[in-house]
N, C-alpha and C positions, 0 to 999 in steps of 0.2 A: 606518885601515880594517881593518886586518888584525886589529886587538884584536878590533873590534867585530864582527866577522863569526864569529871567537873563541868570544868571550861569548854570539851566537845561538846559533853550534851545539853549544853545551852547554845553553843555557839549552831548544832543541828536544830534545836530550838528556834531559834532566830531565824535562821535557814530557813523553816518551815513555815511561820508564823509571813515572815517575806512572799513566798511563793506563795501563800494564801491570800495575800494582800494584794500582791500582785494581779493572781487571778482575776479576783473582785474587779480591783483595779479593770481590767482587762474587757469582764463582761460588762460593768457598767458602760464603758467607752461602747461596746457592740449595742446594746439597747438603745443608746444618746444615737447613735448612725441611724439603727432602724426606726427608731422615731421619724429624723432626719429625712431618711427615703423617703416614708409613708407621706410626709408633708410634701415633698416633691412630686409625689405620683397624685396627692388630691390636687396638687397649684396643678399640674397639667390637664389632668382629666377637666376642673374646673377650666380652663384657658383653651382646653379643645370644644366644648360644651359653649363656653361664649362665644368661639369663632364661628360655631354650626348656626348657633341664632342669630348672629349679627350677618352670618351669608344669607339667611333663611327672609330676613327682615331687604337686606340688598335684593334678590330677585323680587320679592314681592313689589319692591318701588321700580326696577327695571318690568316685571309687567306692569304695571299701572301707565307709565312711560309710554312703552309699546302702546298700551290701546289708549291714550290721549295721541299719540301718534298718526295710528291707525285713522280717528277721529276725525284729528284736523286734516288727513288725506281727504277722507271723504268731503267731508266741507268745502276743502279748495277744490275737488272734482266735480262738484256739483254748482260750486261758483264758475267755474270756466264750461258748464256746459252752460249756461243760463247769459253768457250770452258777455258784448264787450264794456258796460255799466257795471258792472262785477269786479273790472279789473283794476278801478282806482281801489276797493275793498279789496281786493289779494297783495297788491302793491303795499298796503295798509298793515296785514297781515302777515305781508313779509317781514319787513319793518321793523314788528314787535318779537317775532320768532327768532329776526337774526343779532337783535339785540341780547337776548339771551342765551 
């Protein structure tokens, strides 16, 4: 009897010493995830943050656009008020506008 009683309280030993390893086991895997997230939640915040600037950076060249736009409206408006000498220079101006 005394073997066997022995052999359980090692064998609850082992048991125990498992379940402790286990756990460890277990939380260390939870820490490595939440690392894991945190990395994924800086990669987005960072990739949402570049997109706000790289949109921020696109409107400012679509205004610039607009008022080069605007610009050369006014120019060819003020070349066809000015009379029919003007219109080999709009023809001109086509030209270079529709080329690009």
């Amino acid at each position: 009897m005394d073997y066997t009683s022995r052999a359980i309280n090692e064998l609850k030993e082992k048991k125990h010493q498992l379940e402790e390893q286990t756990k460890i086991e277990v939380q260390m895997e939870k820490l490595k995830l939440k690392k894991e997230q945190r990395c994924i939640l800086q990669s987005q915040a960072d990739i949402i943050s570049n997109t706000r600037k790289a949109m921020k950076e696109i409107q400012v060249e679509r205004d610039l656009l607009k008022e080069e736009k605007k610009k050369l409206e006014q120019v060819i408006s003020e070349l066809l008020k000015a009379g029919n000498g003007c219109k080999e220079k709009l023809d001109k101006i086509k030209e270079v506008v529709m080329k690009e």
